[in-house]
C-alpha positions in Angstrom: 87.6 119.2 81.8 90.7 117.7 80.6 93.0 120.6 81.1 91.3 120.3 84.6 92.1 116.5 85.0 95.6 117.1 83.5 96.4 119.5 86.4 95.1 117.5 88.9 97.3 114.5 88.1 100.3 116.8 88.0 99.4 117.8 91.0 99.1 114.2 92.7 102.8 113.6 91.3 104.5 116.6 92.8 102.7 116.0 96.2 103.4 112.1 96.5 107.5 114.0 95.3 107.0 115.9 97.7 106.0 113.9 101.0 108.6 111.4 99.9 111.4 113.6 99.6 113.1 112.4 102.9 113.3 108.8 101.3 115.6 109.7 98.8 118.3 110.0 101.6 117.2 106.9 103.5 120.2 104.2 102.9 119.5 100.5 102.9 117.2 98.6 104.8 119.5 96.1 106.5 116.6 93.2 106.6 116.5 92.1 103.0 117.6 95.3 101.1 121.6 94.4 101.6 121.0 90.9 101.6 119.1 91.9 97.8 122.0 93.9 96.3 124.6 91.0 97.4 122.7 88.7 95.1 122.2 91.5 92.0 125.9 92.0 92.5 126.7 87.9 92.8 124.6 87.4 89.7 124.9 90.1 87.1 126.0 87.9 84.7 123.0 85.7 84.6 120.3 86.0 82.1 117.0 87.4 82.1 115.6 83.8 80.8 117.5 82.6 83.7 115.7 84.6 85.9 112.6 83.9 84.5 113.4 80.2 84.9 115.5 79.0 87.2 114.4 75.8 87.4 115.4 75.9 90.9 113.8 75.3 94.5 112.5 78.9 96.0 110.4 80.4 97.8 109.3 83.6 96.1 108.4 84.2 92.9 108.9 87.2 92.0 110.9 87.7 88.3 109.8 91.2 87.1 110.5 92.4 90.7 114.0 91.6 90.0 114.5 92.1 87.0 114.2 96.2 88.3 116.9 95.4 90.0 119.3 94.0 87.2 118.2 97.6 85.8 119.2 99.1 88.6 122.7 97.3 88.4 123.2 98.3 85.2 121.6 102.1 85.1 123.1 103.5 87.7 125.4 100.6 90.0 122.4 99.8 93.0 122.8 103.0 94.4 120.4 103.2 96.9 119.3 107.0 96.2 118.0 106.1 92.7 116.4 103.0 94.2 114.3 105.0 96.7 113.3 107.2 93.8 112.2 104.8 91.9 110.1 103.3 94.8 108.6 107.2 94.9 107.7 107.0 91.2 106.0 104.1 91.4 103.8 105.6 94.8 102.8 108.2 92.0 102.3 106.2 89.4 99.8 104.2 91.8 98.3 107.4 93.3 97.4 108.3 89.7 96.2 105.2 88.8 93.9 105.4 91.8 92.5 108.8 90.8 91.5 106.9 87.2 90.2 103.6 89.3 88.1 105.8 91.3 86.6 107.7 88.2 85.9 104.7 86.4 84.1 103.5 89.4 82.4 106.9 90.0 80.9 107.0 86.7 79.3 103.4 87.1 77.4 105.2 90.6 76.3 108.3 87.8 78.9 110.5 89.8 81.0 112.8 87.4 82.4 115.3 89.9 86.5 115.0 89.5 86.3 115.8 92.9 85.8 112.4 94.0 88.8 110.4 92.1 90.7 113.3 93.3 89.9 113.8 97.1 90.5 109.5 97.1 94.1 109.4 94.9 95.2 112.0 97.8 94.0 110.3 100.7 96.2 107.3 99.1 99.2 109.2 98.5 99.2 110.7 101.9 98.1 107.4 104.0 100.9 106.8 106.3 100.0 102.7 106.2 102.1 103.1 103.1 105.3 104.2 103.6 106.9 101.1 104.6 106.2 99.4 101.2 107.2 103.0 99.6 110.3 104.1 101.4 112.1 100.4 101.9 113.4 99.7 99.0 112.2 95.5 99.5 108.8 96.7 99.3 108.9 97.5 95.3 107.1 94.2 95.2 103.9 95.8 96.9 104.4 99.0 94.7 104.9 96.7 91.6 102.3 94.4 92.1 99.9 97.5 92.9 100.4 98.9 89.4 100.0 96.0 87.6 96.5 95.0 89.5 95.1 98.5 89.8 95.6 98.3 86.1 93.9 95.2 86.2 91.3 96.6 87.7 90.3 100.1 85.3 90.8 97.3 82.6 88.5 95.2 83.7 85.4 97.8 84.9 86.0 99.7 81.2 85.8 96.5 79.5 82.7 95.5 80.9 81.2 98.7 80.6 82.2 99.3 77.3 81.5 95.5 76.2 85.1 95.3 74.6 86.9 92.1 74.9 90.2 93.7 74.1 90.0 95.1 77.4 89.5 92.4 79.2 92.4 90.8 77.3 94.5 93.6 78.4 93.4 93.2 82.6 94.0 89.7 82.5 97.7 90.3 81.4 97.7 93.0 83.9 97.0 90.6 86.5 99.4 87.8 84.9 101.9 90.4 85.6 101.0 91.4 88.6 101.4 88.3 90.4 105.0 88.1 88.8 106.0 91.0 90.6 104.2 89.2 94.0 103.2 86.0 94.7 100.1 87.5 96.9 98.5 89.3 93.8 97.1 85.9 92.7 94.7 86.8 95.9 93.5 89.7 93.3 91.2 86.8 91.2 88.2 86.5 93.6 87.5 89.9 93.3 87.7 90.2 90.0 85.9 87.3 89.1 83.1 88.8 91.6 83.2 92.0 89.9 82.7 90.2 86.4 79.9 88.5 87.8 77.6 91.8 89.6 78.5 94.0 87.1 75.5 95.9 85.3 74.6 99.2 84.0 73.4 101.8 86.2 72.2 104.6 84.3 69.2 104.5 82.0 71.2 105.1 78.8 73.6 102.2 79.5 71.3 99.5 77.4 73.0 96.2 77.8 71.6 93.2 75.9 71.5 90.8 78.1 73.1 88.2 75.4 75.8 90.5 74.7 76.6 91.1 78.5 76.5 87.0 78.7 79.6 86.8 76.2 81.7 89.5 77.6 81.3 88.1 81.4 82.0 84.2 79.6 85.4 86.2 78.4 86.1 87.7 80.8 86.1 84.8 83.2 87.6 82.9 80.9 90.9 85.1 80.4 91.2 85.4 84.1 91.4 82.4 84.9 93.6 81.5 81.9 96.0 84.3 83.3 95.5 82.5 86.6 96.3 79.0 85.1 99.7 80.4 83.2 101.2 82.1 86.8 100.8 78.5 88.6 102.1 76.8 85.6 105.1 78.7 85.2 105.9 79.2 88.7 106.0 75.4 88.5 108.1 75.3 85.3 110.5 77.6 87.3 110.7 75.7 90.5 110.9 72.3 89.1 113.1 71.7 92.2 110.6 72.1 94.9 108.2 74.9 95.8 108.4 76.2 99.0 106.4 78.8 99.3 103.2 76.9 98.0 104.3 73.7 100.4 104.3 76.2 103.3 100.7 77.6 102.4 99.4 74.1 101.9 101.2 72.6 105.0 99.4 75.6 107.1 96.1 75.8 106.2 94.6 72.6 104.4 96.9 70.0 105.9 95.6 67.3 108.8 99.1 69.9 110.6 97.1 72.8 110.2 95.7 74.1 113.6 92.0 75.0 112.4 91.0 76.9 115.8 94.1 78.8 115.8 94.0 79.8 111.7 90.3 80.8 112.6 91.5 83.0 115.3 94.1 84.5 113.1 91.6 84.7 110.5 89.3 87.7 112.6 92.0 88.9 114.4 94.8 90.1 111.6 92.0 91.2 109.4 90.0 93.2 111.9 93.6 94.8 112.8 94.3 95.7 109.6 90.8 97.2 108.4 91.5 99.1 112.2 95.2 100.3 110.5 93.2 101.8 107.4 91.2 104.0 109.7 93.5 104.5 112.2 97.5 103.9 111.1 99.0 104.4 114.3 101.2 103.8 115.9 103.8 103.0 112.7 105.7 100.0 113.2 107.8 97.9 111.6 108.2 95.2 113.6 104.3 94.4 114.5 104.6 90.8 116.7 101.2 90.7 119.2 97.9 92.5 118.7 95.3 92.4 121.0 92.7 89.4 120.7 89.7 92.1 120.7 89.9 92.8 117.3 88.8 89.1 116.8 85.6 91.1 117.5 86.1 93.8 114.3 87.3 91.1 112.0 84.0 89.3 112.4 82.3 92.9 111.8 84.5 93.0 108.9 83.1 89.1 107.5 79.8 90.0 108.1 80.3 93.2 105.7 82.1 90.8 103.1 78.9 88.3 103.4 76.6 91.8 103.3 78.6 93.1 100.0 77.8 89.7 98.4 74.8 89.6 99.1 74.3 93.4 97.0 76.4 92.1 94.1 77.3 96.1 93.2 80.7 97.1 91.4 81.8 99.1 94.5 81.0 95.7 96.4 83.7 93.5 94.1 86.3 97.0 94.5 86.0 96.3 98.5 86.4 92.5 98.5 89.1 92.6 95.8 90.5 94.6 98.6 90.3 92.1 101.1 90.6 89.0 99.5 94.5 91.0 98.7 94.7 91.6 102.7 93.7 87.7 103.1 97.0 86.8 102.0 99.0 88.8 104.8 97.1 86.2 107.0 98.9 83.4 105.2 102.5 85.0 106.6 101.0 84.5 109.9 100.0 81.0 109.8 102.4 79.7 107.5 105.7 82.0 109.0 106.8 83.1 105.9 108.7 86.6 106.6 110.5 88.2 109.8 107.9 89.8 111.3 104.4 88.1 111.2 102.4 91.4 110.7 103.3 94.4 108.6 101.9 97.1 107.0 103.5 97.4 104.1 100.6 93.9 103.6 98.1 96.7 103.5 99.7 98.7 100.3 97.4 97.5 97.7 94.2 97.2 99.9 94.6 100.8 100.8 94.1 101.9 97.3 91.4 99.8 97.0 89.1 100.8 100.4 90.6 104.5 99.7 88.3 104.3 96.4 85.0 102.9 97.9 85.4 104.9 101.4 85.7 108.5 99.4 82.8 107.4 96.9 80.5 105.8 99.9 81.4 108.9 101.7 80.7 110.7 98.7 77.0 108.8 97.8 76.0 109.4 101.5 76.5 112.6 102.8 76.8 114.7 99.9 73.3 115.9 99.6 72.8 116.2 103.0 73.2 117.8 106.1 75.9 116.0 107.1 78.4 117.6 104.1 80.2 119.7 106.6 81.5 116.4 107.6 83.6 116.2 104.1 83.9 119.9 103.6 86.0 120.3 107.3 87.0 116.8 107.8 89.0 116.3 104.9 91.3 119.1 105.3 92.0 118.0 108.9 92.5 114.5 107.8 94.7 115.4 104.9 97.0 117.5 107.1 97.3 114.7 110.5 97.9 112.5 107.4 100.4 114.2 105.7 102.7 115.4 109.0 102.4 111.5 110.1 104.3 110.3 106.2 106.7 113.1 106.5 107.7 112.3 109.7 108.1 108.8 109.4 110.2 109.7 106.3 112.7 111.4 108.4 112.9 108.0 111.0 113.4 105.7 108.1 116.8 107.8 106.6 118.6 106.4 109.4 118.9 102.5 110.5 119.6 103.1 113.8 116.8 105.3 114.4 114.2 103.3 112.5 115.0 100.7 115.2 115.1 102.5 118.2 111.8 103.1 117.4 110.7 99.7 116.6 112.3 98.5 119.6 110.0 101.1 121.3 107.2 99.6 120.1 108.0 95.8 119.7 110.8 95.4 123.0 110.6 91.9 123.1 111.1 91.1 119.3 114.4 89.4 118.8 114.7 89.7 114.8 114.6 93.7 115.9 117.2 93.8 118.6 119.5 92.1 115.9 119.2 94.8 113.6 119.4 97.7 116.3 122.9 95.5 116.9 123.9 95.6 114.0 123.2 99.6 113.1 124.9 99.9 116.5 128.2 98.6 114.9 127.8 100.3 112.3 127.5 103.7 113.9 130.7 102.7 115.7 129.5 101.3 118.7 130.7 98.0 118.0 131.0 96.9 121.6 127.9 97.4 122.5 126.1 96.1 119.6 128.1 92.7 119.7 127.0 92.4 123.2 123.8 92.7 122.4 123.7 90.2 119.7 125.3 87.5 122.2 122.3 88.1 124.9 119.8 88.6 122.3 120.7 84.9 121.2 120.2 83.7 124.6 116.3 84.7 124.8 116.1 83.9 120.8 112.8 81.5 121.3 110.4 82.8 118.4 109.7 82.1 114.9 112.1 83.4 113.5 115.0 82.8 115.6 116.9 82.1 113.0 117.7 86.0 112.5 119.2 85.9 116.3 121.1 83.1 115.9 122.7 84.1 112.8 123.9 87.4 113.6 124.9 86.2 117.6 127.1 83.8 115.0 128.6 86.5 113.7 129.2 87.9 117.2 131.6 85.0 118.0 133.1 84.4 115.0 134.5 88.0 115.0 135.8 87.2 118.6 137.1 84.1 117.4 135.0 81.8 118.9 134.3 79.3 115.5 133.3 76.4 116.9 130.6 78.0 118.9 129.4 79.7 116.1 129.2 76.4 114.0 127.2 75.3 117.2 124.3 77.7 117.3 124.1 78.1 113.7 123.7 73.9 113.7 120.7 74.1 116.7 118.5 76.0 114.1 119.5 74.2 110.8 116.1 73.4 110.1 115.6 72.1 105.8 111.5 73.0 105.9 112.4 77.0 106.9 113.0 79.5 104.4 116.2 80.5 105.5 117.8 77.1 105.7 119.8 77.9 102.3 121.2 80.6 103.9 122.2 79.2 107.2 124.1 76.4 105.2 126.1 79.1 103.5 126.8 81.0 106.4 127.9 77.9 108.0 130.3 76.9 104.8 132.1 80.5 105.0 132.8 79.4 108.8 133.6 76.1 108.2 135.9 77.0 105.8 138.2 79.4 108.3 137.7 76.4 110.6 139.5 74.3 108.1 142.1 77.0 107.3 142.9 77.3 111.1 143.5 73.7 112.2 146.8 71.9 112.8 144.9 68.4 113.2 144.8 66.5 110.0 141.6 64.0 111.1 140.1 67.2 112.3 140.4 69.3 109.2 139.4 66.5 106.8 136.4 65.9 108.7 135.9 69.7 108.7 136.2 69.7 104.7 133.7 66.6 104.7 131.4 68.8 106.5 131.8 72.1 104.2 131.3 69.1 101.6 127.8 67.9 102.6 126.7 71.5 102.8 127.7 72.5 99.3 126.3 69.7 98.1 122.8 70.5 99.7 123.4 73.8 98.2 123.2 72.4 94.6 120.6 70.0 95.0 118.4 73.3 96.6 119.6 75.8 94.0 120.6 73.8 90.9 123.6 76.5 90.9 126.7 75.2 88.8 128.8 77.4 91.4 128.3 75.1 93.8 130.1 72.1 91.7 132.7 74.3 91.4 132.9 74.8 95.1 132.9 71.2 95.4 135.7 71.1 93.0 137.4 73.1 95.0 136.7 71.3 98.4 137.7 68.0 97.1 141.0 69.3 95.5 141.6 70.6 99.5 141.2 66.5 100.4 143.0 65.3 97.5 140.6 63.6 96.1 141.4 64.2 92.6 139.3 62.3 90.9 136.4 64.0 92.4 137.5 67.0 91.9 137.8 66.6 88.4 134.3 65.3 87.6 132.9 69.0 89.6 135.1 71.0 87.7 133.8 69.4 84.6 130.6 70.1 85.7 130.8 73.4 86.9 132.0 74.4 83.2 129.5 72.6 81.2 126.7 74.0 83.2 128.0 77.5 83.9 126.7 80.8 82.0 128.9 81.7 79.1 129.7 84.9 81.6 130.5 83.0 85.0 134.0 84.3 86.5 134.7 80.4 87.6 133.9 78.8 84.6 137.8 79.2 82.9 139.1 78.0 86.0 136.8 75.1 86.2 137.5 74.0 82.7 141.3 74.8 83.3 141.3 72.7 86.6 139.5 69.8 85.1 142.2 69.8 82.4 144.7 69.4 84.8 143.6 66.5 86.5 143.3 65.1 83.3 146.8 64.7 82.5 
């Protein structure tokens, strides 16, 4: 049986290799994956503890996920072909970890056919859903997070069956971690604690005192929400400065700002699409921007289950809500318009593992012994092959930029954060006029939620045709402090500023120009706590000749910067200067 079970998992690592090989070649995901490796690269020299605890304002929380990348800085210089097969590991890693989470769960149900784990760890390798979080190299977070949680979750069922509290100990962490790869995996607890709470022995020789069953749930809720406790405190410890992706949530749903109707609508409509997607993927997208208000209709089927699987209080029932209580946070992205497209399916990574496991062992219970087998027996096969052609092909249209958005654009034609990107792989490809003329227009019908993608690049558009004041302009109509991008509009708008200032012959005009670049850099450092930014202001000041001021940022800049900061000599140097 083991030699069996060893093969098998072999066999579940070379085919997730396998499907996957095209993402090896894929290059860089210009939506966040450039915009990542600019940051690794701008702060290689700060420390892990650093990371850990910024003791900034942010958004995300998300340390281990970066601290991969560090790794991949220093292993083998960010190069994207490594980074993909990393992303590919981890898939497999996952797949096997769902073969294991579905034979744990098997075993509770008296069902010891390897079969079962194996046929479910497939149908999650091959699931097209996933290879948005698997091929882009952004969407580690979803494969992180999923390892940590599925983890979690074999922890958690062997601890209870097995009444050890070391296990339990061990999921908890799990989860801790988890949710420092992604702030979403905190949506994991729910479940668990349900499946802490229903679980039981099924099969006569599982005896299980009820006193000694009493303890092990006491600790097992007990380190969860311990683990639980720790994330939020140090995710405040870390963003003594302001939390903005909690403020956002809050603001959204519980606030007297919150449109209740409207959440509630999103509420059965996102979830009924996405329990749709599991069942049937297509069409791939990655841009997903309006779904059709009849699936309001399946996402009340879908709360109706939830309230049904309650109601049964049966391990395979906390596996399935742990599942969607993970999806229920993709809903928060909608209402509270945190990421560039409002619907996506890389949301659905960790919940396809999870319904994957209860759909093959339902599937399993059900028709098994019956004369509807020939539904497994032929259906399978079929399934595993649409499955499998689908992921390989949408490997292929993810290795090139410009084709992965020709073919959103396809799908989403009205989505301006996608015509931006198609502009940009368009200039990159070398047709440069005809992707800056795009980015100007686009900017013209930029009216969305995240505008802010439009605006920027159609700034870019005119400052390469040398139009900086206009670029200043548009970049100014969206400066907006409450949206996640805000800290990078005000950079963008200092590197303009700053050629702006370089350019002009008018002294009033180039002081006040410098006062601007001024009041940005100093919202910078109040937003990041970033002793970079004093230097800057050093620097800016110097350029008015206001010396004193300078001095007192360059003394700053030092005393606060990392021992390894390129600008912290020339801070301290400068500061000596005006000294004398």
């Amino acid at each position: 049986m083991k030699m069996r079970e060893g093969y098998l998992v072999a066999f579940l690592a070379f085919l997730v290799l396998g499907i996957y090989y095209p993402a090896i070649f894929a290059p860089f995901n210009s939506v966040d994956d450039v915009e990542m490796v600019n940051h690794v690269l701008n702060s290689a020299d700060v420390s892990l503890w650093q990371l850990l605890i910024p003791r900034s304002s942010g958004y995300y929380y998300r340390p281990l996920l970066y601290y991969t990348y560090v790794l991949d800085y220093h292993v083998w210089g960010l190069h994207e072909s490594f980074m993909h097969l990393e992303n590919v590991f981890l898939h497999a890693g996952n797949t096997i970890l769902v073969f294991y989470l579905a034979a744990t769960v098997s075993r509770v149900y008296g069902v010891n056919k390897v079969l079962v784990p194996f046929c479910a760890a497939v149908l999650f390798a091959i699931h097209p859903v996933n290879t948005e979080a698997v091929i882009w190299v952004s969407g580690r977070t979803d494969l992180m997070a999923g390892f940590f949680l599925l983890m979690a979750m074999i922890l958690l069922i062997k601890g209870l069956r097995e009444q050890k509290l070391g296990y339990l100990l061990m999921s908890s962490l799990a989860f801790f971690l988890g949710c420092l790869c992604k702030d979403s995996a905190i949506f994991f607890l729910p479940g668990a604690l349900f499946c802490v709470y229903c679980y039981k022995g099924r099969k006569p020789e599982e005896t299980i005192q009820p006193r000694e069953m009493s303890v092990t749930r006491l600790f097992g809720y007990l380190f969860l929400l311990v683990a639980s406790l720790g994330y939020f405190f140090l995710r405040s410890f870390a963003f003594s400065r302001g939390d903005g992706g909690i403020h956002s949530v809050i603001k959204h749903t519980v606030t007297k700002d919150a449109d209740l109707l409207y959440n509630i609508k999103v509420l059965f409509k996102v979830s009924g699409f996405y329990l749709k997607k599991f069942f049937v993927p297509w069409p791939l997208n990655f841009a997903i921007v309006k779904i059709s208000d009849l699936y309001i209709a399946l996402g009340i089927l879908l709360m109706i289950l939830c309230v049904y699987l309650v109601y049964r209080r049966e391990v395979i029932s906390s596996v399935f809500l742990t599942g969607v209580g993970i999806m229920s946070a993709a809903l928060l992205v909608v209402t509270g318009r945190m990421a560039w497209t409002p619907i996506a399916e890389r949301y659905l990574y960790i919940p396809c593992a999870l319904f994957t496991i209860c759909t093959i062992l339902l599937a399993y219970l059900l028709f098994s012994k019956t004369r509807w087998r020939c539904i497994l027996v032929y259906g399978f096969p079929v399934l595993f092959a649409v499955f499998t052609w689908t992921t390989v092909a949408r490997g292929f249209t993810w290795q090139e930029n410009l084709r992965l958005y020709e073919d959103t654009l396809r799908k989403s034609p009205d989505f301006p954060p996608a015509k931006n990107e198609y502009a940009i792989a368009l200039i990159k490809s070398g047709k440069v006029g005809e992707g800056y003329e795009l980015l100007k227009k686009n900017r013209l019908a930029a009216n969305l939620k995240n505008r802010e993608y439009a605006v920027e690049n159609a700034a870019i558009a005119m400052v390469s045709e040398g139009d900086l004041d206009g670029a200043v302009t548009v970049l100014k109509s969206v400066l907006d402090k409450k949206s996640q991008n805000y800290q990078k509009m005000l950079i963008r708008l200092v590197a303009i500023d700053g050629v702006r200032a370089v350019k002009s012959t008018d002294v009033t005009e180039r002081k006040s120009i410098q006062k601007e670049i001024g009041g940005y850099l100093q919202e910078l450092y109040h937003l990041t706590g970033d002793p970079f930014y004093c230097y800057r202001l050093g620097q800016n000041a110097l350029a008015m000749h206001e010396e004193g001021e300078a001095r007192s940022y360059f003394h700053q800049a030092y005393e606060k910067a990392p021992d390894g900061a390129y600008y912290r000599e020339p801070a301290r140097r400068l500061a000596q200067r005006l000294s004398q």
